[in-house]
Structures are given as C-alpha cells and as structure tokens.
N, C-alpha and C positions, 0 to 999 in steps of 0.2 A: 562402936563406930557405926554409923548411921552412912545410907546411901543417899547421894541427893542429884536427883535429875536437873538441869539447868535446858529450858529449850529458849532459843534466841534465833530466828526464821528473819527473814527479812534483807534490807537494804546497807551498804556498808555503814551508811549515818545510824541507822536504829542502833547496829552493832557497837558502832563507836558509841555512842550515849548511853550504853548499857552498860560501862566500865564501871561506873560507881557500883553500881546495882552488882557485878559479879565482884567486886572487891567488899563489898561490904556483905554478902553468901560467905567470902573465904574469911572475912575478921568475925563472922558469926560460928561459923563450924569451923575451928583449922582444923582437928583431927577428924573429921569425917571425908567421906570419897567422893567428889562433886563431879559427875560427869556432865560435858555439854553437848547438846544433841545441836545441831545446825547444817546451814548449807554445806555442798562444799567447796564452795567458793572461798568459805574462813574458816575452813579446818586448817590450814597450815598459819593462821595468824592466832586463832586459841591456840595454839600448841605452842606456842612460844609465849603466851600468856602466862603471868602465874596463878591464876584463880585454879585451873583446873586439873583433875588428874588424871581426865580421860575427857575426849574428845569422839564425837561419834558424829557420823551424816547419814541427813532425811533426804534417802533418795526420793520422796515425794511419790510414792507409788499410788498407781490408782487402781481402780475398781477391776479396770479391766488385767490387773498384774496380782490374784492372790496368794501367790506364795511370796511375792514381797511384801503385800502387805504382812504376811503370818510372820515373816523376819523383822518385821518393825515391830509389829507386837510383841515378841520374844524381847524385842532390845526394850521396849519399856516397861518390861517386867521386872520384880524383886528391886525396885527404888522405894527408900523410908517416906521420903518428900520429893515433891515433884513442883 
C-alpha cells in the first residue's frame, strides 16, 4: 500500500472542479492511503468526501514562524507520490 499526498490550496470553485480529478486519484489507487492537505476552510467538507482517508491543514506558516514551518515539513514527509 502506497501513500499519496493530495494538496488542493485555494478558492471553494478550484475545490469544487477538483472532484473529478480526486475521484479519479481514488478509482486509480483504492487500496492505497490518500491524504489531502488544504485549507481549513474545507477540512470538514473533505471529510465527508469519499476520496480520502485522511485529511490534514496548511496552516500557511511563514518565515517568520520556524517551528511551524518544521511541523509542516514533518507532515509532508514519508508520502510515495505527491
């Protein structure tokens, strides 16, 4: 079983036009573990998605925040495909 990072950033339109594109990630891997990284604005609307099996948010940290940034590093660490 293979990890697969999904990042999807943006506007609720991008997100909604992105439905194909995450249902056809889950008719290409079903048994692998698709996590999606995004706002969190649509972290409770992935989650009630069926594409994915984990759902995760880009606090967006900057420069001036490095230990967030070092927590976002860690989270996209040990994915197969991104």
């Amino acid at each position: 079983m293979s990890r697969i990072l999904v990042i999807k950033l943006g506007a609720l339109g991008d997100f909604v036009q992105a439905f194909g594109a995450f249902s056809s990630i889950r008719a290409a891997f079903p048994d692998d573990h698709i996590t999606l990284l995004t706002t969190s604005s649509f972290v409770d609307f992935a989650k009630a998605a069926p594409w994915f099996d984990e759902v995760t948010t880009d606090q967006r940290p900057s420069l001036k925040h490095p230990i967030a940034l070092f927590r976002l590093s860690r989270t996209l660490r040990g994915f197969d495909r991104i």
